[in-house]
N, C-alpha and C positions, 0 to 999 in steps of 0.2 A: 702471279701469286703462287709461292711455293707453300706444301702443307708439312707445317712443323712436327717434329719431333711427339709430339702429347696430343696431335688432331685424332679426334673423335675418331672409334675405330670404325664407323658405320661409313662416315665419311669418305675413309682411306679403301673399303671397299669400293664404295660409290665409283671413285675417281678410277681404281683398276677395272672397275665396270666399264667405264666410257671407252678406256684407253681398249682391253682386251677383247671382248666382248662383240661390242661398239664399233671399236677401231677408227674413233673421234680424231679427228686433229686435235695438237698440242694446245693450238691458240685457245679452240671451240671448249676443250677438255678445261681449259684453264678459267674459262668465261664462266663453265657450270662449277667449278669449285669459289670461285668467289660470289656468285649469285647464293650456292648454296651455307657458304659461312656468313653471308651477310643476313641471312634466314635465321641460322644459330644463333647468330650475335643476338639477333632482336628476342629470339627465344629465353636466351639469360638472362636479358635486361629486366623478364616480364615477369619471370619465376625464379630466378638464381639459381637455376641449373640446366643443364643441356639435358637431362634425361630426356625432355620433351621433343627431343629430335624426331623421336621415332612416334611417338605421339601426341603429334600435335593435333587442334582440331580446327573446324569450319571457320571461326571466329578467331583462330588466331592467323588465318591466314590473310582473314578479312580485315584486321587489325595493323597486319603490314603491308597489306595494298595501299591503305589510308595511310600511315606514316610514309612511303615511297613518293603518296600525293602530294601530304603537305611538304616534300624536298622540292615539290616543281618537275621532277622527275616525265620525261616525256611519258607518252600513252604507249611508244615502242620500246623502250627500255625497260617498262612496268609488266609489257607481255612477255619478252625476253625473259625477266625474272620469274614469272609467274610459268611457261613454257619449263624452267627448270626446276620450278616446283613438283610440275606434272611429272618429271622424268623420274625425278629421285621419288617418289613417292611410290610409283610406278616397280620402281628397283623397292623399295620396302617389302611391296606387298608380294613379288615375286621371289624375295628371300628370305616371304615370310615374317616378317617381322611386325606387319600390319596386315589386318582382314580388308578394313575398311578405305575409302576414297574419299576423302572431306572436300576434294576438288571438284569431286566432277557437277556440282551446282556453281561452279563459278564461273562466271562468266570472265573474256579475257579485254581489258582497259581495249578502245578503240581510239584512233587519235581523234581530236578535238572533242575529246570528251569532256565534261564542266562538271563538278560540284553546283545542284541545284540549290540556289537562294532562298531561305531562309528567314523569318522573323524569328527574335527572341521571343519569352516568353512576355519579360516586360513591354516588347513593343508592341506585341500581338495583343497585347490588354490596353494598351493606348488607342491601337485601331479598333479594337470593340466599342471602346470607350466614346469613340468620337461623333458616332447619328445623337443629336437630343430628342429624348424620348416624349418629349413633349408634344408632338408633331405624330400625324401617320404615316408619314413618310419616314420620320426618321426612326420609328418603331417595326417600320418592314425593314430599313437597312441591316437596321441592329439585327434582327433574326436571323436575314441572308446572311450577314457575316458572321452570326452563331453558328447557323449552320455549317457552314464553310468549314468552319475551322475546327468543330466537334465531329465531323463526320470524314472530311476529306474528300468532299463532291469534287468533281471535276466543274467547272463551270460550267457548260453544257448540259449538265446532270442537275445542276443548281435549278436553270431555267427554264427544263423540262419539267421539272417534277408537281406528280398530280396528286393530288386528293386524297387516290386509293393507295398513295406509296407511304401517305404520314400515318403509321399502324400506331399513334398514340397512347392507347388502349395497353400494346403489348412493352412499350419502350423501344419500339425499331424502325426505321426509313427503310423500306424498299428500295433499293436504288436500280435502274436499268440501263448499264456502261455499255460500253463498246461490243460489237458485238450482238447487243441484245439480251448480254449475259445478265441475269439478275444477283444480286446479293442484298444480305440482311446486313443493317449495319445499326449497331444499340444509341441508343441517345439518353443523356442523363437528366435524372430529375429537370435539373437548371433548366436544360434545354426543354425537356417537355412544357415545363410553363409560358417556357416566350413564345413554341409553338402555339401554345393553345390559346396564350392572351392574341395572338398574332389573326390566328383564325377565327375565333368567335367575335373578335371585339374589331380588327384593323380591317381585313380580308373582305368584308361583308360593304363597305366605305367605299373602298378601291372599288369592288366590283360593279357598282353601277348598275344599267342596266344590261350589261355584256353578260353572255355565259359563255365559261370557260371552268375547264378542271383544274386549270393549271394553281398551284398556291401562290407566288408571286408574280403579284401583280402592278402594274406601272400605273399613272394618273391616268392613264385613259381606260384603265380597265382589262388592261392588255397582257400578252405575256412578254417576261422581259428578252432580250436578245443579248447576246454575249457583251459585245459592246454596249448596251446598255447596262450593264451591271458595272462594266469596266471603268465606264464614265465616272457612275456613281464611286468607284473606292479610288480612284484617283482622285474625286474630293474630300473622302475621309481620310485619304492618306496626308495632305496638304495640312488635315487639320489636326490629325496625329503628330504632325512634325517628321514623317517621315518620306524615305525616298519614294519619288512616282516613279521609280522604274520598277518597282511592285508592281506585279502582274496579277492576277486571276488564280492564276497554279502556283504564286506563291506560297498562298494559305495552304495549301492541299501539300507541299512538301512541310510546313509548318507543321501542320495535325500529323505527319509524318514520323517526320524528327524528334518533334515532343515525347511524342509517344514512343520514342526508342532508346530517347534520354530518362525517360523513366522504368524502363524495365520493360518494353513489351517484347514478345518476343517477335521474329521478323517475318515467321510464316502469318501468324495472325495482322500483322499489318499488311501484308504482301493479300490477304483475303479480303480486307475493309479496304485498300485501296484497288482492289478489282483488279492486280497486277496477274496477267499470265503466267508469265514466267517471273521465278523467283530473284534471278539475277537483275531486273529491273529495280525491286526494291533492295537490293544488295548494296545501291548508290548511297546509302542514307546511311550505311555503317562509316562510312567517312568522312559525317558530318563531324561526328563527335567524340574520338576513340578515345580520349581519356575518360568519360563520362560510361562511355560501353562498359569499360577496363573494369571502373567503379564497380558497376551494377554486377558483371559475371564474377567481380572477388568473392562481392556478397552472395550469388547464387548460386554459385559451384560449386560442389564440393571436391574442390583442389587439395593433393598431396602436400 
């Protein structure tokens, strides 16, 4: 790929960068000049002008990881591209042209990486839809799988959870993840009520004459076990009409993704889903980039 006549001047240093500098081979020199005008390209697409070369930011880089995936585009070709991200960005900020690094929270695609799966919003509300509440059992299901999907428990954290973690009172779950690490995570009116019809009214049934802290509980009075819960939503999924290869941590990318499809931002999610590190919840920027795109027109204040 040769650079034309009218290529960006920032560009045409870049490429003297590699060559002089550097002292890159031709092929390697020529690999980073198409990597980095395939960067450009998608930057006009987005804004109708290249000024954004020199500033672009976190979200729009996260933006062409996700359009690179949806090409099918290998996990090595995407680090490749992203590797010439870091360089030229690198040359910005050493000629000065930028302060900042919008990279260096990114994590680099791994091969057999997946796009984690997903409910809509209308299926998510068919599988709420599906325990009848006429039953106590089918009034515990329905809660578990409120919860699930208002909070983003891990299941594990579903089937531990005690007593002293429903802070009702204040609008928050306790939850205690991995680690041991604790977090506050808020729960809405809605949820407050089915909590509370859950435990004054179902909880007390279930419970028998067993003592346990634990909130859900199974017909024997017990607490549930992973697979026991798993059981359970492979029959509501049957009666949802949806796929059993829905898993447990379905829901938990579900409350996820929703929640990023509608404006949240991805540190606060990256805090309710107990994620360490932030490049973990960074996967969920590529569920939805047109939907992102939407949301930052309306929040940014863009040139």
């Amino acid at each position: 790929m040769l650079m034309s006549q009218n290529e960006h001047p920032v560009i045409v240093d870049f490429i003297n960068y590699l060559k002089t500098e550097r002292g890159l081979a031709p092929l390697t020199v020529e690999s980073y000049l198409r990597d980095i005008k395939q960067f450009q390209e998608f930057l006009i697409n987005e804004y109708q002008s290249s000024q954004h070369l020199t500033s672009f930011e976190i979200i729009d880089i996260q933006l062409f990881l996700g359009e690179l995936s949806k090409r099918n585009l290998t996990a090595s070709t995407r680090q490749r591209k992203l590797s010439s991200l870091r360089l030229f960005t690198k040359f910005l900020i050493h000629e000065q042209l930028r302060q900042d690094n919008p990279l260096v929270t990114i994590a680099s695609p791994k091969e057999g990486d997946k796009l984690p799966k997903f409910l809509s919003i209308n299926e998510m509300q068919r599988l709420l839809e599906a325990p009848k509440l006429n039953t106590l059992y089918g009034v515990r299901d329905r809660v578990m799988l409120e919860v699930m999907y208002a909070t983003g428990l891990r299941v594990s954290e579903l089937c531990q959870l005690s007593l002293d973690q429903t802070q009702l009172d204040f609008g928050f779950i306790r939850v205690i993840g991995k680690g041991k690490k604790e977090r506050l995570i808020p729960i809405s009116e809605r949820l407050n009520v089915f909590l509370d019809q859950y435990l004054n009214q179902i909880r007390p049934q279930l419970l028998k004459d067993k003592e346990t802290n634990l909130v859900f509980l199974t017909q024997r009075g017990s607490g549930f076990t992973r697979q026991g819960f798993w059981k359970n939503l492979k029959k509501y999924l049957i009666v949802a009409g949806l796929s059993e290869d829905i898993s447990p941590h379905t829901l938990r990318h579900s409350f996820a993704s929703h929640l990023l499809q509608n404006g949240a931002n991805l540190r606060v999610i990256q805090d309710l889903l107990g994620h360490e590190n932030i490049s973990t919840t960074e996967v969920y920027t590529h569920l939805n980039t047109s939907h992102l795109r939407h949301i930052y027109n309306q929040s940014h204040p863009r040139e």
